[in-house]
C-alpha positions in Angstrom: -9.5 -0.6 -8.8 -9.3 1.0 -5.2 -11.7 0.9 -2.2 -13.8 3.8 -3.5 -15.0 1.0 -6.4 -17.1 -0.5 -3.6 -18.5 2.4 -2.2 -22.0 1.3 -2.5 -21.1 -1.5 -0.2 -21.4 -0.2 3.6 -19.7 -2.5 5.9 -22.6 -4.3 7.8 -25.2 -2.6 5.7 -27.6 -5.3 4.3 -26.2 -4.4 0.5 -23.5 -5.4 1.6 -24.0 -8.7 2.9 -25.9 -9.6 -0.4 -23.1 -8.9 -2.6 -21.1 -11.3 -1.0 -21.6 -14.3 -3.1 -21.0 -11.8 -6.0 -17.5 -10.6 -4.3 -16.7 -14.3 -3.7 -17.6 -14.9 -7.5 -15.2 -11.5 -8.6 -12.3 -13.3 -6.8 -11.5 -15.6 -9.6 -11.0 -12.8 -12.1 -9.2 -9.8 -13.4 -10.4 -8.6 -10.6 -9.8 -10.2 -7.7 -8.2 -7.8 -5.8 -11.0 -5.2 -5.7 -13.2 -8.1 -4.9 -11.0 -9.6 -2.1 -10.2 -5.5 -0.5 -14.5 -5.4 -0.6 -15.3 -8.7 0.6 -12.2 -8.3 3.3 -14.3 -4.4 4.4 -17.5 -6.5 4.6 -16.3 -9.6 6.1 -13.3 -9.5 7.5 -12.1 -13.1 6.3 -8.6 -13.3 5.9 -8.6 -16.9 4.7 -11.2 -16.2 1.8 -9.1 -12.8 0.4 -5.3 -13.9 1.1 -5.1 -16.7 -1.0 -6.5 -14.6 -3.6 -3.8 -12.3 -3.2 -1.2 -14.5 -2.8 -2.0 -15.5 -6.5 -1.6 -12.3 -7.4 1.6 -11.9 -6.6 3.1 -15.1 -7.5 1.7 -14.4 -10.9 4.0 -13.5 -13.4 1.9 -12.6 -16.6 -0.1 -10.0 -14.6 2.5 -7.9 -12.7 0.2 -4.9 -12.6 -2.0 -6.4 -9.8 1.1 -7.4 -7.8 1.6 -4.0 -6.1 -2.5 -3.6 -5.0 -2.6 -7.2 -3.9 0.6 -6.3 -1.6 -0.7 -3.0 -0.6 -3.9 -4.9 0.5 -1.9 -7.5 2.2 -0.2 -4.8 4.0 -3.9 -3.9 5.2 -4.7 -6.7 6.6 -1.8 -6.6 9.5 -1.2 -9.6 11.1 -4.1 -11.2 9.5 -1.6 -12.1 6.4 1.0 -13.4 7.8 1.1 -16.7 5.6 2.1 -13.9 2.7 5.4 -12.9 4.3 7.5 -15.3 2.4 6.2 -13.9 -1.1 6.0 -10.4 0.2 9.7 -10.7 1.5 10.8 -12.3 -2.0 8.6 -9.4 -3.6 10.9 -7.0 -1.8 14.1 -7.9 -3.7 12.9 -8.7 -7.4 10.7 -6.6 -9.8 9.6 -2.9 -10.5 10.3 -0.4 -7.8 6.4 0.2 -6.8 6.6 -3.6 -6.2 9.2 -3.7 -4.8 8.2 -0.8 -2.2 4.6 -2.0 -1.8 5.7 -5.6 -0.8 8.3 -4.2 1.6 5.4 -1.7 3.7 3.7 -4.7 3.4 5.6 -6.9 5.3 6.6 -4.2 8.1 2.6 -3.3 8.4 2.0 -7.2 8.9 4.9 -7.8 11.2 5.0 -3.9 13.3 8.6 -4.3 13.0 10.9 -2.2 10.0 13.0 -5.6 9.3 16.1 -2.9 9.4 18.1 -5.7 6.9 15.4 -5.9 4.0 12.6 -3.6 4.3 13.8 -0.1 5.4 16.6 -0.2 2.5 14.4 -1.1 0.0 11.9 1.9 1.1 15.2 4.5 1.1 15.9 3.6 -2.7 12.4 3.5 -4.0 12.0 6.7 -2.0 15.0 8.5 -3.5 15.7 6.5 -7.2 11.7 6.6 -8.1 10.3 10.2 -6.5 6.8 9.1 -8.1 6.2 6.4 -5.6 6.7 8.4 -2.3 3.0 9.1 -1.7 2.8 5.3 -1.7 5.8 5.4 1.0 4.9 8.2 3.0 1.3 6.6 3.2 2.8 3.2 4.3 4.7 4.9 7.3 2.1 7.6 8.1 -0.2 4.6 8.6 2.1 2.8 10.7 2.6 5.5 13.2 5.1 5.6 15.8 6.4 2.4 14.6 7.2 4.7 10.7 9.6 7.1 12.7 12.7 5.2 11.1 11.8 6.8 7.7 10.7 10.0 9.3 13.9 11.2 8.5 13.1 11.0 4.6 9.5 12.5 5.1 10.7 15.9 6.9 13.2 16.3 4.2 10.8 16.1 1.8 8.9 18.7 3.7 11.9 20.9 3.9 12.8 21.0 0.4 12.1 23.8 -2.1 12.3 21.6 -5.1 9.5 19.4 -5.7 9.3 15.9 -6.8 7.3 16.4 -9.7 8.7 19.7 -11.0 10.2 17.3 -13.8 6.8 16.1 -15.4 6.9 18.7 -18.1 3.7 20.4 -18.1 2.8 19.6 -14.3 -0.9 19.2 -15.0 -3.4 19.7 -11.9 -3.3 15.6 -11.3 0.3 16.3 -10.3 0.0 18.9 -8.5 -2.3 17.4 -6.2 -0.3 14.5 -5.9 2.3 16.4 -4.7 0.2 18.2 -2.4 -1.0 15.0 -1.1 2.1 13.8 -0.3 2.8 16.6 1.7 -0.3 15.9 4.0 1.0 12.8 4.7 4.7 13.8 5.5 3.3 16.5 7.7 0.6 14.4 9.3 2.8 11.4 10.0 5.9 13.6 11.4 3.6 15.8 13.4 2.5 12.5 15.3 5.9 11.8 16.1 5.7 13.1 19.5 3.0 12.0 20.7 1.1 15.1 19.0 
């Protein structure tokens, strides 16, 4: 579940301060994560949603949340720093979305690129699993200036004729968009590279 889940909540709004106890009660279940991103946009409390989300990713039986809880944690910038261990041991074990969400996440919470563990780990996922580069390209578009050590990968993706979903056999409109989408970001992010 994504952000657009909560989209009756309006930060500061007074439905959304009445849902709180009911996002507090969500964080205890399947799903905790779209509770803890909704109850983070209305309160801003770190230490009510990371500990949450550090479950999530220490959890072994439910890998599928470990890549949103990271992405979140990512979100939350410094605010999450007591996730850095798990997010930098996220970076070397697991699927390559996991891998690549717990890597973004650790260079949004820290500013820096950790050029020994994180950019590496972004370069492979980027070109070994073409599928997950919307989820890269977002990561560094949102990081501004401080993404312009993986700018490199984003104007070659912007450059190149052959696209990174031409292999999904009928290339249905999800795709396509997709695609498109990713090359809003790599435009958007490289085009603030200067300053512009």
């Amino acid at each position: 579940m994504g952000r657009g889940t909560w989209s009756w909540i309006v930060p500061g709004g007074s439905a959304a301060h009445e849902a709180i106890p009911d996002l507090r009660g969500l964080l205890e279940t399947d799903c905790a994560v779209a509770a803890a991103d909704a109850l983070w946009s209305v309160t801003g409390e770190a230490d009510a949603v990371v500990p949450v989300l550090l479950r999530k990713l220490t959890d072994g039986g439910r890998g599928r949340y470990r890549p949103a809880a990271a992405d979140l944690l990512g979100r939350l910038g410094p605010a999450a720093r007591t996730a850095l261990p798990a997010l930098r041991r996220m970076t070397g074990s697991g699927e390559a979305p996991e891998r690549a969400a717990a890597a973004c996440a650790v260079w949004r919470i820290t500013g820096e690129p950790e050029q020994e563990q994180v950019l590496p780990v972004l370069r492979a996922a980027w070109t070994e699993h073409p599928r997950i580069r919307t989820s890269i390209a977002g990561c560094v578009a949102a990081l501004g200036p401080t993404g312009a050590p993986l700018h490199d990968l984003l104007r070659a993706e912007l450059t190149s004729p052959r696209r990174h979903r031409a292999d999904c056999g009928g290339c249905d409109s999800h795709g396509i968009h997709e695609d498109e989408g990713l090359l809003r970001l790599c435009r958007g992010a490289v085009s603030r590279e200067g300053g512009g």
